[in-house]
C-alpha positions as CSV (number, residue, x, y, z in Angstrom):
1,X,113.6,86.8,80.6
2,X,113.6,90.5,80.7
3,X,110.6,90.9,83.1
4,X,112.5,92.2,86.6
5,X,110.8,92.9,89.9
6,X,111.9,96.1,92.1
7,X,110.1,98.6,94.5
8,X,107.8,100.7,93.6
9,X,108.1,105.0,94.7
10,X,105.1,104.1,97.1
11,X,106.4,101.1,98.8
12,X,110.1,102.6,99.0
13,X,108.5,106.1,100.7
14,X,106.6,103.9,103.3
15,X,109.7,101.9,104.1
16,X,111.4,105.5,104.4
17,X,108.2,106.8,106.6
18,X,108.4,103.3,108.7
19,X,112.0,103.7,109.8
20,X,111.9,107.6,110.8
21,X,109.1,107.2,113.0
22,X,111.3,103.9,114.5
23,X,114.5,106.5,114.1
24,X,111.9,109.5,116.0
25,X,110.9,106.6,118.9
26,X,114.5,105.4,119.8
27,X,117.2,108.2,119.4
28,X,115.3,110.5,122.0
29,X,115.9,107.3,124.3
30,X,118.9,106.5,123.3
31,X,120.5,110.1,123.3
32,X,119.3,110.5,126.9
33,X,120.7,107.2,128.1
34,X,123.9,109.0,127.0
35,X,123.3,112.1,128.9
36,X,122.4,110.0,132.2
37,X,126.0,108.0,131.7
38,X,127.6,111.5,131.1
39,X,126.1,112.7,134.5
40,X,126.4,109.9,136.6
41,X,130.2,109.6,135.1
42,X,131.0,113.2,135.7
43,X,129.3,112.8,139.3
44,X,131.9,110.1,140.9
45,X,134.4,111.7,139.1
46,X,133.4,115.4,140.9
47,X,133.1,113.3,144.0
48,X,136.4,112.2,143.8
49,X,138.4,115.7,142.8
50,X,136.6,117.3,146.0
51,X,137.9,114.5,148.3
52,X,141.0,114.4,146.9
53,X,141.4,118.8,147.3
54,X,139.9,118.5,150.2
55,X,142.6,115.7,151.6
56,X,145.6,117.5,150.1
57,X,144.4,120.5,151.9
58,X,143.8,118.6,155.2
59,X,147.6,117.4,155.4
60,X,149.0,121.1,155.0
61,X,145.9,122.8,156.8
62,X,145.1,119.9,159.2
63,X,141.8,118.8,159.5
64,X,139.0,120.5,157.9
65,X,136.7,120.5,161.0
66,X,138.9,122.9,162.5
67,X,139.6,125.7,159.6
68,X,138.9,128.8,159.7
69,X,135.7,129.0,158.4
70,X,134.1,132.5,157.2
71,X,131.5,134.2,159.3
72,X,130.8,132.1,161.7
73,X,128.5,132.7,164.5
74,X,129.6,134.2,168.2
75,X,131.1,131.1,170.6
76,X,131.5,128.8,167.8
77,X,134.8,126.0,167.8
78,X,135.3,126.7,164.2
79,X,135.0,130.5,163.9
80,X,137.4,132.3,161.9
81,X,138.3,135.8,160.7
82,X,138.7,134.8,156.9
83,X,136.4,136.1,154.3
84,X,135.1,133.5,151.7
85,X,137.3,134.5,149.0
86,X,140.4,134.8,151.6
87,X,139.1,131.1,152.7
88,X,138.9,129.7,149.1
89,X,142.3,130.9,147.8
90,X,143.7,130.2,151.0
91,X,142.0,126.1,151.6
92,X,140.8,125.1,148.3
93,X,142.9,127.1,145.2
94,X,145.7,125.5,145.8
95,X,145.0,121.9,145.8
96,X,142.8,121.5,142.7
97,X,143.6,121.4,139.1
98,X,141.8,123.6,137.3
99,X,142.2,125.8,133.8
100,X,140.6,129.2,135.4
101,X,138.0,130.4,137.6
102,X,134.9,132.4,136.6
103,X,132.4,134.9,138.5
104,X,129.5,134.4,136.3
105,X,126.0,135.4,137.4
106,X,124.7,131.9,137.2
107,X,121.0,131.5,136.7
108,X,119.5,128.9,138.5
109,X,116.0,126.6,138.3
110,X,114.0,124.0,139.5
111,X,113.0,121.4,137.0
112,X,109.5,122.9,136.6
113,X,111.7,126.4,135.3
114,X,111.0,128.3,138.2
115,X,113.6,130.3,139.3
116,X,115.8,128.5,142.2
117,X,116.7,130.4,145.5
118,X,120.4,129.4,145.0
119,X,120.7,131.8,142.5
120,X,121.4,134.6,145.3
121,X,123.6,132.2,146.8
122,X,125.6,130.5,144.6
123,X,126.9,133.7,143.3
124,X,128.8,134.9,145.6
125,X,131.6,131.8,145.1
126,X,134.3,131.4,142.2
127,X,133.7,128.8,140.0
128,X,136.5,126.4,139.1
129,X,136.5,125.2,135.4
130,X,138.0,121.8,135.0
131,X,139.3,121.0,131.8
132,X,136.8,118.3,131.0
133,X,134.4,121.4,131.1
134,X,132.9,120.3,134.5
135,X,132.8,123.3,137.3
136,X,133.2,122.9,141.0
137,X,131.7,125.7,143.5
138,X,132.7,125.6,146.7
139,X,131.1,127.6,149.2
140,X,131.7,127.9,152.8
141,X,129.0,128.5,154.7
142,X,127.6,130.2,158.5
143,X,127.7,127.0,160.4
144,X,129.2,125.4,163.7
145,X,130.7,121.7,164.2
146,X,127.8,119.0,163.7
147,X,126.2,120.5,161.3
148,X,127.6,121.0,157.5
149,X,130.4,123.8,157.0
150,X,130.5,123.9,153.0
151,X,128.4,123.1,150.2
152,X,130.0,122.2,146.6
153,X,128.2,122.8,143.7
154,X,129.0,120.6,140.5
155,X,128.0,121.8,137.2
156,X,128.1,119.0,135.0
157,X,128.7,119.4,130.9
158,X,125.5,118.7,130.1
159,X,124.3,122.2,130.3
160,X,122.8,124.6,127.3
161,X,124.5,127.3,125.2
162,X,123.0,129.8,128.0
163,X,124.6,128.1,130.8
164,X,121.2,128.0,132.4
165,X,121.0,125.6,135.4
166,X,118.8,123.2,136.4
167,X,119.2,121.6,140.3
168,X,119.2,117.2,139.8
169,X,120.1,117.8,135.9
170,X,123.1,119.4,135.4
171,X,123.3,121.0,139.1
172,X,124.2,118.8,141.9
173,X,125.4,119.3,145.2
174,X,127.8,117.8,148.1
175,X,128.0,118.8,151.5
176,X,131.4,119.1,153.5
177,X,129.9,117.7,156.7
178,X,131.4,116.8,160.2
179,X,130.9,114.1,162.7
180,X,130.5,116.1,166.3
181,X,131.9,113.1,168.0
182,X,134.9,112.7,166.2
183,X,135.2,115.5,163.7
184,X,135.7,113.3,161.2
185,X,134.9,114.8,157.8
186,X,132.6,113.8,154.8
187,X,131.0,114.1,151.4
188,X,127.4,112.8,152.1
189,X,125.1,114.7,154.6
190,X,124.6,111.5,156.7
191,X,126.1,113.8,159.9
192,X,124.1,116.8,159.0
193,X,121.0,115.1,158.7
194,X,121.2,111.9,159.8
195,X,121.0,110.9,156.3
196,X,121.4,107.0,155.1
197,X,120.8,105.0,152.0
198,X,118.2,103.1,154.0
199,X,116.4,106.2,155.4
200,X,116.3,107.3,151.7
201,X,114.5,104.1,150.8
202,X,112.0,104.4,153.7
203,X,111.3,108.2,152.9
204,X,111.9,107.2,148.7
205,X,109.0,109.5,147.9
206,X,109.8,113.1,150.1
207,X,113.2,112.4,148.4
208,X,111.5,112.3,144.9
209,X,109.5,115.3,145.9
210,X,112.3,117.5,147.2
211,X,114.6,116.5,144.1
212,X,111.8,117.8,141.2
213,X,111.1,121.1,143.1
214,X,111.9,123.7,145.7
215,X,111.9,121.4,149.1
216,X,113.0,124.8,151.5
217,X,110.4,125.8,153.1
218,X,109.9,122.4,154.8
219,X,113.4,121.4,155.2
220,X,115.7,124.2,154.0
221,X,117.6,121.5,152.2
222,X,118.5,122.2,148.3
223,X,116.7,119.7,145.5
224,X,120.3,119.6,144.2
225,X,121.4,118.0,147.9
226,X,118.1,115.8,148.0
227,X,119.0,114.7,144.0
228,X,122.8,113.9,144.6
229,X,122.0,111.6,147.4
230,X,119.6,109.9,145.2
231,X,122.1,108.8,142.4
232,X,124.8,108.3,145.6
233,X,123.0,105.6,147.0
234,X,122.2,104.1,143.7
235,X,125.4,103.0,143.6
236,X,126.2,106.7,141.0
237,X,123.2,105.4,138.5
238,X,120.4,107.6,138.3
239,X,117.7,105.5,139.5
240,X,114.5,104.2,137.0
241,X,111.9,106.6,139.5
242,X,114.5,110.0,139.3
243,X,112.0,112.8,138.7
244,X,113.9,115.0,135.9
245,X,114.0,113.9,132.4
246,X,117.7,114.3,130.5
């Protein structure tokens, strides 16, 4: 009558020791499936503040193809005489909602942690600080029509305590491009470069390639460019063969 089964300390420790190494296999997983839906979240959201700045611009400036563009070289259609913070204040300031700007020295690297080229570049542009935390960069760049005439950096919120950078994980990058024939502007390089969703899938591995590490010396494109377009045309999922870990 008095004779009661229970565990015993052994059995109740391996029970314990069963279900941490299940807990050790599946958050890791699970807590970066989050961080992917955080980045491909804040991604078509970024996508959709810089079309919107750059529309609201566009009906006081007119079109984009034809502002005045910083630096631009001798006989070009789009030079200008304003310099890059003139053209920022002057193009982009006004039509985005932001809660300040910053000049950090951002540091910048490739997923291996070598140190990124853009790290000269970026930092000579404002950052905008959104108030979900997100920052947009925009930087102008030497150009001339057909060709891309701004790059905008998106630093997503998914970034460490040292706001160190990494390009295709919490880096990413548009370009402001323009359609010679009929100066039409867009977000996707598919003027600059002929890019396409399709010509993505028939090149899938250089794309791969040029996302996980430093692509410029054989097509002075940035991974961050190469690893936007990737998640873009992926319907803004990061695909099952992306080459950074979150």
């Amino acid at each position: 009558m008095h004779n009661r089964k229970a565990f015993t300390m052994a059995e109740v420790l391996i029970t314990l020791g069963i279900i941490g190494i299940i807990a050790a296999m599946t958050i890791p997983n699970l807590m970066g499936a989050y961080r992917k839906k955080v980045v491909e979240t804040e991604l078509q959201r970024a996508f959709s503040i810089i079309s919107q700045t750059i529309k609201m611009s566009e009906v006081q400036n007119e079109s984009a193809a034809y502002w005045s563009y910083p630096t631009i070289g001798a006989g070009s259609s789009l030079a200008g005489v304003l310099q890059n913070e003139e053209f920022i204040n002057f193009y982009i300031k006004p039509y985005i909602k932001y809660i300040k700007t910053e000049r950090k020295n951002i540091k910048v690297y490739y997923s291996d942690k070598t140190q990124s080229y853009l790290r000269n570049y970026i930092n000579k542009f404002p950052q905008f600080i959104l108030a979900d935390g997100l920052f947009l960069q925009f930087a102008p760049r030497i150009g001339d029509i057909g060709g891309y005439i701004m790059i905008v950096y998106v630093g997503t919120t998914n970034r460490n305590k040292k706001e160190e950078f990494v390009e295709g994980k919490n880096l990413f990058a548009f370009t402001v491009n323009i359609d010679d024939s009929s100066s039409k502007v867009g977000l996707i390089p598919q003027w600059y470069l002929n890019w396409s969703c399709q010509k993505l899938e028939d090149e899938r591995n250089t794309f791969i390639n040029n996302c996980r590490k430093n692509p410029r010396e054989t097509s002075g494109v940035a991974s961050s460019i190469y690893c936007t377009y990737m998640i873009y045309c992926n319907n803004w999922e990061i695909p099952e063969d992306y080459p950074i870990k979150f």
